[in-house]
N, C-alpha and C positions, 0 to 999 in steps of 0.2 A: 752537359754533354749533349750534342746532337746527334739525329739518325741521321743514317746514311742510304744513298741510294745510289744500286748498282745499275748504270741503264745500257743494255745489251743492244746497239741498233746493228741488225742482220742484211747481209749484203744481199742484194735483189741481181746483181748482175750490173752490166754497162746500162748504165740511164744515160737516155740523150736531154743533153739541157736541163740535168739537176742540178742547183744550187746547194745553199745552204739547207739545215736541218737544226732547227730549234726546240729545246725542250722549254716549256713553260710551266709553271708549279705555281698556282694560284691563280696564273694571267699573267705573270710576270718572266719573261725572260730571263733566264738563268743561266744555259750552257749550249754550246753548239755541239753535234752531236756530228760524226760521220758512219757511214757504213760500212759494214764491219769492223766496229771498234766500242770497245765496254767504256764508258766513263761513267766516274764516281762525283757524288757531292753532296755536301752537310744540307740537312732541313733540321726544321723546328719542330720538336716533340708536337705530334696531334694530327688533326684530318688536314690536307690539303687534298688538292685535283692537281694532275698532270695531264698534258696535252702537247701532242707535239706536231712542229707544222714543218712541210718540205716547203723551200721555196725556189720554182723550179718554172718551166713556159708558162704552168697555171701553179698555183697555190697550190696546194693539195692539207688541210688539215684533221687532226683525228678530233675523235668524240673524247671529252673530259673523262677521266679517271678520275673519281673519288678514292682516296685509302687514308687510314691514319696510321699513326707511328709512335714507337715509344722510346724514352732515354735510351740511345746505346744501342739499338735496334737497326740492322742491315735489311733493307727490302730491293729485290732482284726484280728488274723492269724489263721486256724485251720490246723491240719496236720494230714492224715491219711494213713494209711497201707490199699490197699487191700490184702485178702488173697486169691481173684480171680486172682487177675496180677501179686502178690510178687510185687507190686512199691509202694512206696512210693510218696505222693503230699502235696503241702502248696498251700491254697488257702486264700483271703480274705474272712472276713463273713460280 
């Protein structure tokens, strides 16, 4: 059985000229994400890193999140835009 991850991306408001929004889990591309909207998806019992990237006039990417996980285990992620810094972050909640 695999964990699960809950990931919360929080609406920043009207962005002009944002694109897409990737969540990565390893390095590897896994699910597109939008703002204000929760999506769910199976990982592999153990440590990974999450990181997530807007793609938008500039790139914008967060700093890798390390966490691990166990059989059957739900981990809640949130993810937010400042529009003080232009960056993007995934944190636990």
């Amino acid at each position: 059985m695999a964990a699960q991850l809950r990931v919360a991306c929080k609406d920043p408001g009207k962005l002009i000229g944002a694109g897409s929004i990737e969540l990565l889990i390893d390095g590897t591309p896994t699910t597109a994400l939008t703002f204000g909207n929760t999506t769910t998806l199976a990982v592999a019992p153990g440590s990974h890193t999450a990181q997530v990237v807007l793609r938008a006039v500039l790139t914008r990417t967060s700093k890798a999140l390390t966490f691990t996980c166990a059989e059957g285990e739900t981990l809640d992620f949130v993810v937010t835009y400042s529009r003080l810094w232009g960056s993007m972050s995934i944190a636990r909640q």
